[in-house]
C-alpha positions, 0 to 999 in steps of 0.5 A: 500500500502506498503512503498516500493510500496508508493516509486515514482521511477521517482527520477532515484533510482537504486534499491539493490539486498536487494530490491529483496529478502525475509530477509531469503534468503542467497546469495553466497558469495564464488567461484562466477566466478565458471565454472557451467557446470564443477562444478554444480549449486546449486538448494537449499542454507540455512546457512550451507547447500547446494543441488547442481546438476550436468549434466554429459556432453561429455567433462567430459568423460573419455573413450569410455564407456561413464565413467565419470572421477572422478575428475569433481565429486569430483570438483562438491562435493568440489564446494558443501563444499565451497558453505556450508560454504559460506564464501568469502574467504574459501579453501580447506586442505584436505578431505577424500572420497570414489567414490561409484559407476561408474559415466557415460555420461549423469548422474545427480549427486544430491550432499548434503554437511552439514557443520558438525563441527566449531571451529574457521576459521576451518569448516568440511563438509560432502558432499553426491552424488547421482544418483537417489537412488545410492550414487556414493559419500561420502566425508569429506571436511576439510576446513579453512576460511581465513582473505584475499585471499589465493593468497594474504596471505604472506605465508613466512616471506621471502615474507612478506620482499619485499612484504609489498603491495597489 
């Protein structure tokens, strides 16, 4: 019997998340309160990579043919970038991409997003999606990691004069 299983759990011990996972998994630590549904779940996660999936639904159409807007595939991708790097306070700068392939109601977008670079707080990520053997996306996500939230950065020196609390 295992030390955990020897354990008498009549003592009222709540018991941790830690208890709960093999020591190689990773957890999200970025973007938890996410919209799913508008952004994707993720389906695999190791340090530094991801698989997301995202079902294209009615409320991301964009015209009488069925089209998908863009922006919610590129929400999905950058969702992706955030959940590679996973890091509790990770933004976005900039990125560079190229939708494909039209994107229609109904479609199931398969994203990959690799961290490819790190250098200091700046991580890059190179995110790929697919409907089935289509790539309708390729992006490079340029991303920086932050000490606290970004709401929460004094960005001026103006602001750092009135606002000295948090």
């Amino acid at each position: 019997m295992s030390e955990r299983e020897d354990r008498d759990f009549d003592d009222n011990e709540e018991l941790e998340v830690e208890d709960y996972r093999a020591k190689d998994d990773v957890l999200l630590k970025t973007h938890e309160e996410v919209n799913h549904d508008l952004c994707g779940e993720i389906e695999k996660m190791d340090i530094g990579y991801v698989e997301l999936k995202l079902v294209t639904t009615h409320d991301m159409i964009a015209d009488s043919k069925g089209l998908i807007h863009g922006g919610f595939v590129f929400g999905a991708a950058d969702y992706a970038a955030m959940a590679a790097v996973n890091e509790r306070n990770v933004v976005l700068v900039a990125s560079n991409c190229q939708f494909l392939s039209p994107v229609k109601f109904g479609d199931i977008i398969n994203f990959t997003a690799k961290v490819r670079h790190k250098e200091g707080r700046k991580r890059n990520v190179h995110v790929i999606g697919n409907v089935l053997d289509i790539k309708v996306f390729d992006g490079e996500f340029k991303t920086v990691v932050t000490d606290r939230h970004v709401l929460k950065l004094k960005l001026t020196e103006e602001e750092g004069d009135n606002d000295d609390h948090e």
